[in-house]
C-alpha positions as CSV (number, residue, x, y, z in Angstrom):
1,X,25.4,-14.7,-55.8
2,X,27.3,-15.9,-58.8
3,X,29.8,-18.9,-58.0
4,X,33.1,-19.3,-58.7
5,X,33.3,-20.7,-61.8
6,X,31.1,-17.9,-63.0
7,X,33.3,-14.9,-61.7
8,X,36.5,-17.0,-63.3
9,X,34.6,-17.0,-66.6
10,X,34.1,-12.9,-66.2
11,X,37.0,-12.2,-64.8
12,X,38.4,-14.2,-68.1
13,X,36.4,-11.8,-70.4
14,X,37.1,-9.0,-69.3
15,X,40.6,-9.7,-69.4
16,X,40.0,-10.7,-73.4
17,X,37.9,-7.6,-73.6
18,X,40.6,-5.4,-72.1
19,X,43.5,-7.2,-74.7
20,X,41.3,-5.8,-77.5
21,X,40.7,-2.3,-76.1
22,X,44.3,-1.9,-75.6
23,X,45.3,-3.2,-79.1
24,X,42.7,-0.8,-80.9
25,X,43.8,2.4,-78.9
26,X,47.8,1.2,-79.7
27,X,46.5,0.9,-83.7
28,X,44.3,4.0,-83.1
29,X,47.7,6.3,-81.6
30,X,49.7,5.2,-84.5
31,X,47.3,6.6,-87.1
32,X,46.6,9.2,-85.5
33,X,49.7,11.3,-85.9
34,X,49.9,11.0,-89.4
35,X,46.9,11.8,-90.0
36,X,47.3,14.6,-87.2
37,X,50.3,16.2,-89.3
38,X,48.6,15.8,-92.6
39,X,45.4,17.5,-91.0
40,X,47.7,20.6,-90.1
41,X,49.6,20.7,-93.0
42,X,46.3,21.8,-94.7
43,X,45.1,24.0,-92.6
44,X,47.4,27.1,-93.5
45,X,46.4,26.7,-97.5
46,X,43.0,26.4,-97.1
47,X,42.4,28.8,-94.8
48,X,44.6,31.3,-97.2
49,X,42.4,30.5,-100.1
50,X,39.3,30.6,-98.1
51,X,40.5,33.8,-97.0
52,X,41.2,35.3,-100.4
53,X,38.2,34.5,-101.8
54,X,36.1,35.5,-99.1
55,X,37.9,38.6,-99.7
56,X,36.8,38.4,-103.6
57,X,33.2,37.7,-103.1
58,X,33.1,41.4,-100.7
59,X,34.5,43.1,-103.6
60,X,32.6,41.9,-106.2
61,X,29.6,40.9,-104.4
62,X,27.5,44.1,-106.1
63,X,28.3,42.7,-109.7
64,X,25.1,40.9,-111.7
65,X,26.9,38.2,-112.9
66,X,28.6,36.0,-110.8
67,X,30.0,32.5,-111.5
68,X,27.5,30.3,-109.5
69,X,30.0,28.6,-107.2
70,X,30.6,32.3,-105.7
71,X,27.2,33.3,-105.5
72,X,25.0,30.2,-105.3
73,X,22.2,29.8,-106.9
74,X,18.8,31.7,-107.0
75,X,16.6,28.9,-105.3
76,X,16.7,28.5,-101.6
77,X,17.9,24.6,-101.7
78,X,20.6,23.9,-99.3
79,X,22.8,21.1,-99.5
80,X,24.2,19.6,-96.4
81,X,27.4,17.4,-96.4
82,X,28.0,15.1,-93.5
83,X,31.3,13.6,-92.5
84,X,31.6,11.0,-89.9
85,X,32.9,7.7,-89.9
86,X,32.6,3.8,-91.1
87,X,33.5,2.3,-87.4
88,X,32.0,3.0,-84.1
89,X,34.0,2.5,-80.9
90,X,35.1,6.0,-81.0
91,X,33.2,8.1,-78.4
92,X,30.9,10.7,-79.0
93,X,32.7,10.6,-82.3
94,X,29.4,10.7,-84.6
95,X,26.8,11.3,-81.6
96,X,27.8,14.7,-81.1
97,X,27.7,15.2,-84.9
98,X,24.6,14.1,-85.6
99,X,23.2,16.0,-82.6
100,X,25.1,18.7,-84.1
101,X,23.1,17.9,-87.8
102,X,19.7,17.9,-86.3
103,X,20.2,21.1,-84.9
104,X,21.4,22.7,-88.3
105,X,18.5,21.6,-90.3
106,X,15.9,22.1,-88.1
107,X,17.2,26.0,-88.1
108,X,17.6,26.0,-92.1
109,X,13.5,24.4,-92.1
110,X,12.7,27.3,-89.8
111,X,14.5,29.8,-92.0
112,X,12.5,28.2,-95.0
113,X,15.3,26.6,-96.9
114,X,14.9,23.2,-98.2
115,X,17.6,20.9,-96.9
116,X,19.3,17.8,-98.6
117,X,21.8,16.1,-97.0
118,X,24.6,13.9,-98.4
119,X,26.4,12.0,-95.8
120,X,30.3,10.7,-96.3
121,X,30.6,7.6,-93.3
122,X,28.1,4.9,-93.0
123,X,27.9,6.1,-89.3
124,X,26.2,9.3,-89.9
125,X,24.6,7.8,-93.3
126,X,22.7,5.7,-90.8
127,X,21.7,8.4,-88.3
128,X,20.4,10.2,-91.0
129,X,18.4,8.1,-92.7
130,X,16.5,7.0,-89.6
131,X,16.4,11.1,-88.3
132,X,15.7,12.5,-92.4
133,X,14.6,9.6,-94.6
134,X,13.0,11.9,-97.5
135,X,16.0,14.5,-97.0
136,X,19.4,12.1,-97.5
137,X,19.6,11.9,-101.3
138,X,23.2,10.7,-101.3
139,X,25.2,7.9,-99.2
140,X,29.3,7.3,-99.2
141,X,31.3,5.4,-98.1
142,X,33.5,6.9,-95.8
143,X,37.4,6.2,-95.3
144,X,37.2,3.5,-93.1
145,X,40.5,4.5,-91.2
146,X,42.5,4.7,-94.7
147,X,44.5,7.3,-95.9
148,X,42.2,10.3,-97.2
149,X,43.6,10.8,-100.6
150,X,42.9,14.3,-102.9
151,X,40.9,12.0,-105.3
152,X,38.2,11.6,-103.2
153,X,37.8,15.5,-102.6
154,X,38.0,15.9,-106.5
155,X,35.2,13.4,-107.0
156,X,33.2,14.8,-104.2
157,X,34.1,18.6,-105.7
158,X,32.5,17.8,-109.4
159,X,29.5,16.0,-108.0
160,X,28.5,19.5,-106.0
161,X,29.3,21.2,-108.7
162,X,26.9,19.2,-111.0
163,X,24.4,19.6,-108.6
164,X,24.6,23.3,-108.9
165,X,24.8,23.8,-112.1
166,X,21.9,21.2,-113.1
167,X,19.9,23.2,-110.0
168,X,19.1,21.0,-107.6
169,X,20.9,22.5,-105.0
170,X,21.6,26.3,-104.4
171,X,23.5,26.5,-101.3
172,X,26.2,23.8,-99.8
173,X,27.6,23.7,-96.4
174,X,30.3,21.4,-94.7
175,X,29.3,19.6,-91.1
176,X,32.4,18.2,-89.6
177,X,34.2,17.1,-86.4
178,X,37.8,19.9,-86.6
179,X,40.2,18.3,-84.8
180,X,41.5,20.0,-81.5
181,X,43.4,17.6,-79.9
182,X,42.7,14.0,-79.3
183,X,40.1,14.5,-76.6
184,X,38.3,17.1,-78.4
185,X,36.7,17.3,-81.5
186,X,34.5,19.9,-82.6
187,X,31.4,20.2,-84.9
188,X,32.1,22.3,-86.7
189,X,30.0,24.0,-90.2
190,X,31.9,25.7,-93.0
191,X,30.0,27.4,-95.7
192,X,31.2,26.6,-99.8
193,X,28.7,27.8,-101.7
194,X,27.7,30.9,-101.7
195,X,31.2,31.9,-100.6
196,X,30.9,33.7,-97.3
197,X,31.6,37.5,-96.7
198,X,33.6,39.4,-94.0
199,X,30.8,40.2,-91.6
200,X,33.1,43.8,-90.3
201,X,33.7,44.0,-94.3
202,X,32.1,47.5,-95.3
203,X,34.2,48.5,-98.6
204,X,31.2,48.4,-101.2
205,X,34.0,49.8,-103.7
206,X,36.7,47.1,-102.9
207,X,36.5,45.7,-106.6
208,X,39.0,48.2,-108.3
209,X,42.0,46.8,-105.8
210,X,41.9,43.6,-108.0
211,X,43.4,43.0,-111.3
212,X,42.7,39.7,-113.2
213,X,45.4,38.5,-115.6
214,X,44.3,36.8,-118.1
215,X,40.8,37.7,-116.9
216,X,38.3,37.4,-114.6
217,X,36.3,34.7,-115.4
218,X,39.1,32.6,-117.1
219,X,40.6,33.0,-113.3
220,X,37.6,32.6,-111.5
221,X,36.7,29.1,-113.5
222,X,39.4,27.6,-112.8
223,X,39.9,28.8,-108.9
224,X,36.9,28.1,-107.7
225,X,36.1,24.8,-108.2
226,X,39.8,24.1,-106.7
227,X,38.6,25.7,-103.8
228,X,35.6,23.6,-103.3
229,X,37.5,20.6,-103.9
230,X,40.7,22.1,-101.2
231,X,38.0,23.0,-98.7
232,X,36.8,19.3,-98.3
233,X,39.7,17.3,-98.4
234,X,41.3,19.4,-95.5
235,X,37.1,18.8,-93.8
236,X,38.1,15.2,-94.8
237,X,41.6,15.2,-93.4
238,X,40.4,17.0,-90.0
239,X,37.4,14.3,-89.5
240,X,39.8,11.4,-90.4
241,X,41.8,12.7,-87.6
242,X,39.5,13.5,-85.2
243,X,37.9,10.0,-85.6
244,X,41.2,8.4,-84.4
245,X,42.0,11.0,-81.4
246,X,38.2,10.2,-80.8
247,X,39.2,6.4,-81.1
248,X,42.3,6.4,-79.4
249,X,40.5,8.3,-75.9
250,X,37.6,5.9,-76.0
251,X,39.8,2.9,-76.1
252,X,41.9,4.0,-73.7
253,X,38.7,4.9,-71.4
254,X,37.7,1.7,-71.9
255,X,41.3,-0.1,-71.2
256,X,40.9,1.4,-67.9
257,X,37.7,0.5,-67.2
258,X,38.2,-3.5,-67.5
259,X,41.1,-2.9,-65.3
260,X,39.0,-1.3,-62.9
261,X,36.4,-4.2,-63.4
262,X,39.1,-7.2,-63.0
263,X,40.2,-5.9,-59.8
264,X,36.2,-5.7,-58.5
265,X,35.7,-9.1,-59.9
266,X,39.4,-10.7,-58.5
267,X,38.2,-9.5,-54.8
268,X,34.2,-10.6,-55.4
269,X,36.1,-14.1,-56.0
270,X,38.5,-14.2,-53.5
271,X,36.1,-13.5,-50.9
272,X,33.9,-15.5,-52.1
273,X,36.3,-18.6,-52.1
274,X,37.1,-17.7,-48.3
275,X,33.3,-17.7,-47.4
276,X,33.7,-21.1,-48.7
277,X,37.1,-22.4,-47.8
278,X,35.1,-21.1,-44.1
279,X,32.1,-23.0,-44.6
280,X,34.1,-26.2,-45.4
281,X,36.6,-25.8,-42.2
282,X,33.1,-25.4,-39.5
283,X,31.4,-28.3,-41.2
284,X,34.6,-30.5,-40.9
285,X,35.3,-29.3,-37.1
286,X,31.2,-30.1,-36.3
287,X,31.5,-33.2,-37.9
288,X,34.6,-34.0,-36.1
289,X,33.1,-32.9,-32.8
290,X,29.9,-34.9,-33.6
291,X,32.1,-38.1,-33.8
C-alpha cells in the first residue's frame, strides 16, 4: 500500500497534469472557431466548383482529348494525399485516419492500382512509413496548429500537377478528417484527378449546353488547376479544424479524468492517514495501560 508521502506526490501530479490539460483545451477552443468559420466559409465555393466541373467532365467525358487534370492519366498509378497533423494529444484524431488509409489502399492493391502516398502532418507521415515504407514517396510538414494559408494549397496544387504531367501518377485522391463538429470528425476521401462524374448523370449529349468564351482549352487551363489547388486548401482548412475540435474534446476528456483521479487519490489518503492516526491512538492507550 503506497504511504502517504507517496499519494501526496500523485495527488501533486495529477493536479500539474490536470493544469496542463485544461490550459491546452482553453488554447485548443480558441483556435478552433477561427479555424471553424474559415473551414465553412469554403465549403460553399468549392463545392460550387466541384460541382460545375463534375458537371463538365459528364458532358464532355466522350471527347478524345481531354486536358489530363480532367481525365487522369492512362496508367493505373494512384496517388494518395494524407492530411493529419504535427501534434498528438488529440484523440482518435490521426488513428482513425490512418485506419481509414489502410483500408483505401488495400482496396486500390485489390483493384490493381499502384498506390503512392504523400502524407501532409508528421503524425500520419509516421504511420505510414512504418504501415507503407516502399509506397510514401513524399513527407510534409503539416501546419502545426498555424493558420492554413492559400500558399500552401498552391504549392501542393503544382507539385500534383508535375507529377501528372511528368507521369508518375495517373490518379490523385484526398484522405481527410471533414469537420462535423468538435466531437466528430470524419474520414473522409475526395477524388481530384480524374474529376468524378454524376453517378444518376445519363445525358451522353450534354456537351452542346456549354459554350466556352474565349475557348475551351484556354478556359479549361486555367480552371482546372485552380480547382485542384481550391479543393485542398478547403481539405486543409477542414483537417486544421477538425484537429483542434479533436484537441479541444480530448483535453477536456482528459481534464476530467484527473479530476476524477484527485478525488480517488484525496480519499485513498485520507483514509489512509486515519488507519494511522488509529494505529497511533491503540498503541498509546496499550502503552498507557501497560504502565
Amino acid at each position: 500500500m503506497p504511504s502517504l508521502k507517496e499519494l501526496r506526490a500523485r495527488i501533486q501530479g495529477v493536479k500539474s497534469q490536470r493544469k496542463i490539460t485544461s490550459a491546452m483545451k482553453m488554447v485548443a477552443a480558441s483556435k478552433l472557431r477561427r479555424f471553424q468559420l474559415r473551414a465553412e466559409a469554403s465549403r460553399p465555393y468549392a463545392d460550387a466548383m466541384r460541382r460545375m466541373l463534375s458537371e463538365l467532365a459528364a458532358a464532355t467525358r466522350h471527347e478524345s482529348e481531354l486536358p489530363l487534370l480532367m481525365q487522369g492519366g492512362p496508367g493505373r498509378t494512384h496517388l494518395l494525399v494524407m492530411l493529419t497533423s504535427d501534434l498528438g494529444l488529440a484523440g482518435g484524431f490521426n488513428a482513425n485516419l490512418a485506419r481509414a488509409m489502410r483500408g483505401i489502399v488495400e482496396r486500390l492493391e485489390g483493384e490493381g492500382e499502384t498506390v503512392r502516398i504523400l502524407t501532409v502532418g508528421r503524425k500520419g507521415g509516421d504511420a505510414m512509413t512504418r504501415a507503407y515504407p516502399d509506397q510514401v514517396t513524399m513527407r510534409q510538414p503539416g501546419t502545426a496548429g498555424r493558420e492554413v494559408e492559400f500558399a500552401r494549397a498552391l504549392e501542393m496544387g503544382k507539385q500534383i500537377e508535375e507529377m501528372l504531367v511528368s507521369g508518375e501518377i495517373d490518379r490523385v485522391t484526398v484522405v481527410y478528417n471533414r469537420f462535423i463538429n468538435a466531437m466528430t470528425q470524419t474520414p473522409t476521401t475526395l477524388p481530384l484527378v480524374p474529376l468524378p462524374v454524376p453517378e444518376n448523370d445519363n445525358r451522353d449529349d450534354m456537351a452542346a449546353q456549354y459554350d466556352f468564351e474565349p475557348n475551351e482549352e484556354e478556359i479549361l487551363a486555367h480552371i482546372l488547376p485552380r480547382n485542384l489547388q481550391v479543393q485542398i486548401y478547403a481539405a486543409l482548412l477542414e483537417s486544421a479544424a477538425g484537429e483542434q475540435g479533436a484537441r479541444m474534446t480530448a483535453m477536456d476528456n482528459a481534464t476530467r479524468n484527473a479530476g476524477s483521479a484527485i478525488d480517488s487519490l484525496t480519499q485513498r489518503y485520507n483514509r489512509s492517514r486515519q488507519a494511522n492516526i488509529t494505529t497511533e491512538l491503540i498503541e498509546i492507550i496499550s502503552g498507557a495501560e501497560a504502565v
